[in-house]
N, C-alpha and C positions, 0 to 999 in steps of 0.2 A: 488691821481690819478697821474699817468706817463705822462708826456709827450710825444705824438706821435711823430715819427721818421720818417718819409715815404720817401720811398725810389724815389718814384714819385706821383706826384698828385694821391691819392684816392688808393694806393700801400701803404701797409706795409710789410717788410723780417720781418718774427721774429727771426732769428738770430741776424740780425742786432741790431731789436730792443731791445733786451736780451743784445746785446753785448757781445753774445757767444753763440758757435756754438751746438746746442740742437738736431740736427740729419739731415733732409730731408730739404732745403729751405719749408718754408710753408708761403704760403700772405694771408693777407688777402686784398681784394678788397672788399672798402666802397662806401660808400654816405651819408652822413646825418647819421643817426641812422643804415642802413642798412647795411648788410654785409656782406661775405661769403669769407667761407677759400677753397685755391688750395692746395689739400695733408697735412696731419698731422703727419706720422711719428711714429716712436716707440710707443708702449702703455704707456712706462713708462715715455713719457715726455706731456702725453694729461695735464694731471692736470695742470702739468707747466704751460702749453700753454693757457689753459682757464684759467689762473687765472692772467694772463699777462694781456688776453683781457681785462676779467675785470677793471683790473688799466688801462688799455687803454682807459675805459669809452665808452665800447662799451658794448649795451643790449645785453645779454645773449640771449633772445628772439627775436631779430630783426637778427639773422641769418640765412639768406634766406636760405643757400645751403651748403653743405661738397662736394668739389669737389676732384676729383682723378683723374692724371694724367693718371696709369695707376695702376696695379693689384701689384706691388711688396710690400713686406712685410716691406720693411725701409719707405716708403710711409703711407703706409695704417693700419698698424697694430693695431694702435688705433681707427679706424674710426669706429668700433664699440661704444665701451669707447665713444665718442666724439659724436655720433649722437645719444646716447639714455640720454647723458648730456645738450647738448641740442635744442634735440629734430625736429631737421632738416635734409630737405631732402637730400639723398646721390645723388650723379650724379656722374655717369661713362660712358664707353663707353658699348656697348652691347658685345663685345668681352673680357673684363675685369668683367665683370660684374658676369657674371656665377661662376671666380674664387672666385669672394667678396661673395655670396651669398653662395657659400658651402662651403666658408675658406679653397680652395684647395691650399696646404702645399709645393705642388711638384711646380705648374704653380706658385705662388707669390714666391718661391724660399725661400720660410717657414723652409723646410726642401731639407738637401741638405747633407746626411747618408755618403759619402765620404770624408766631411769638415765636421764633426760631427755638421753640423749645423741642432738645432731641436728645431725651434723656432714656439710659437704658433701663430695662426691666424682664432683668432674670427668670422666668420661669420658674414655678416651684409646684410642688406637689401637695394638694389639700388632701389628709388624711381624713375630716369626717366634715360634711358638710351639712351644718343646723340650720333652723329654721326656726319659726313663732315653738314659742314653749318649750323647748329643748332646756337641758341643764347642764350646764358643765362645772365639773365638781373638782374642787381642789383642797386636799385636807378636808374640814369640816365647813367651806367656806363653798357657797352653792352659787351660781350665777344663775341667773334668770334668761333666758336670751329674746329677746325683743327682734322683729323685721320690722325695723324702722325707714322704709323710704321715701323718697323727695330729694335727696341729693345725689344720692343712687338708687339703683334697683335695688341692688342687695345690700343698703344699711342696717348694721345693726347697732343695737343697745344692748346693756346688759345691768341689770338689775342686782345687789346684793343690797339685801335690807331697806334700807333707807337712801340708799345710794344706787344714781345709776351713770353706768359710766355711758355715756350721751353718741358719742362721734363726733359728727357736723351736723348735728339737729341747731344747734343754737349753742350760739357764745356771749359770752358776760355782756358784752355792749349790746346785745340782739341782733348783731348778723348771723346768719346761716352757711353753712355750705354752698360752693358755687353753683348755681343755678343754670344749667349748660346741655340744649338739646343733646350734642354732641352725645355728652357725657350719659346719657340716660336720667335725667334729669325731668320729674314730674311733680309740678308746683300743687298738684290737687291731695298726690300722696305725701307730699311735704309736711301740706297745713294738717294732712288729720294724722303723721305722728305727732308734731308741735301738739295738737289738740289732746290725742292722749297721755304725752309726758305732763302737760297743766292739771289734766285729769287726775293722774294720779296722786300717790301719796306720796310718794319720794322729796327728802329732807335737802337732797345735794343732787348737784348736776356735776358730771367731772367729764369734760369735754374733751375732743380732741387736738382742739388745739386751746390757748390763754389758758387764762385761771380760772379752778373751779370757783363755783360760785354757789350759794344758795336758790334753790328752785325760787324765781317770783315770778308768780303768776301775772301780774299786769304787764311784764316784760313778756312772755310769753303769747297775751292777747296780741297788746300792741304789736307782735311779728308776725302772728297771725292774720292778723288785717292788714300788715304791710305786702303780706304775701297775697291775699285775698287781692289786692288792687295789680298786683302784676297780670292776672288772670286775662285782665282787659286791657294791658300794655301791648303796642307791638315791641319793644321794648325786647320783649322773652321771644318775639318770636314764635316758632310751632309747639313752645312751652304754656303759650297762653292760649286761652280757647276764644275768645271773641278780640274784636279791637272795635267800640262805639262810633270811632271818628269814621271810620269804613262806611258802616250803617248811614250814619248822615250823609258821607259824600254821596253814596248813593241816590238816598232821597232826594240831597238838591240837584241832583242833575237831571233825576227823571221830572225832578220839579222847573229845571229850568233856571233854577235861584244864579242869580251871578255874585260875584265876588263884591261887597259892601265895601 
């Protein structure tokens, strides 16, 4: 058997715990015998990863719950693989939900025919689908569930104590999750979770992808105003709502202005 490595009380990274970086952060959150993973990550590293548990000395059968942050394909792809191994229920949000259920290629970014990306995505079956306030409880360890979107529709958080386990809201350098009409992507609902995780009181951020890191708030501003100025980017696209330069072109031409 492995020794456990936990990153906090009743927290385990499996990258950490690998000691090498295997794709998506994925935890699991314990108790006792009990357990349950947030996100799993490529198909081709489920095996890995259950067989880690196992050395972990953690029952196969004592896992409550497969949970998903949100519908992306570097996340999720095995969460088929992974919940008919074993044998537990899926949890998402009801807005991510639909795309797991029909393994929609285009919404989890499966396929992406411009970046000849043409990756597959198994269909799987969401046994309970949460939303703002909901609890998912494992042992004596309570999750919080957050509808955190801006990167998706259906992002979520998840809240224990002091700690929240983040998604793609923001990573230690202050990038975000990609920002992609395609994708369901809304820069307005972005900035006011960013706004509410500064708000809060949570000690730790534990993201979904790099390392966690400690909440700081000036990192948080500053991504929020970075995000604030794409608003008026064409840049984004139908993600942003005005473009200034437009405005002007306008002006000068009904003004007549020529080029200086």
């Amino acid at each position: 058997m492995l020794q456990r490595n936990p990153v906090f009380s009743h927290v385990i990274e499996m990258n950490y715990q690998a000691g090498e970086v295997l794709g998506c952060n994925v935890y699991i959150v314990y108790d006792g015998n009990d357990w349950l993973m947030i996100d799993i990550g490529y198909a081709e590293v489920v095996d890995n990863i259950i067989e880690l548990i196992r050395q972990l000395d953690f029952p196969l059968s004592q896992c409550t719950a497969l949970v998903a942050t949100h519908a992306d394909v570097d996340h999720v792809q095995g969460l088929a693989a992974a919940s008919q191994t074993l044998k537990s229920p899926v949890i998402a949000h009801s807005l991510a939900a639909d795309a797991l259920e029909n393994g929609d290629r285009l919404k989890t970014f499966a396929k992406i025919a411009a970046q000849n990306i043409d990756l597959a995505m198994p269909p799987v079956h969401v046994d309970r689908r949460v939303d703002e306030g909901d609890r998912i409880q494992v042992g004596s360890c309570e999750l919080e569930v957050w509808h955190t979107p801006g990167h998706t529709d259906g992002q979520l958080s998840f809240r224990m104590g002091n700690l929240l386990f983040s998604g793609d809201n923001i990573f230690r350098d202050g990038c975000v999750g990609a920002i992609d009409a395609h994708h369901g992507s809304n820069i307005q609902d972005f900035i006011k979770s960013l706004e509410r995780i500064r708000q809060s009181n949570v000690e730790w951020l534990l993201p979904s992808h790099g390392p966690i890191f400690r909440k700081d708030d000036e990192l948080l501003s500053a991504t929020i105003e970075r995000l604030g100025s794409y608003l008026h980017m064409a840049d984004f696209g139908t993600c942003a709502i005005d473009w200034p330069l437009e405005d002007e072109w306008e002006r000068e031409v009904s003004e007549g202005k020529m080029p200086e």
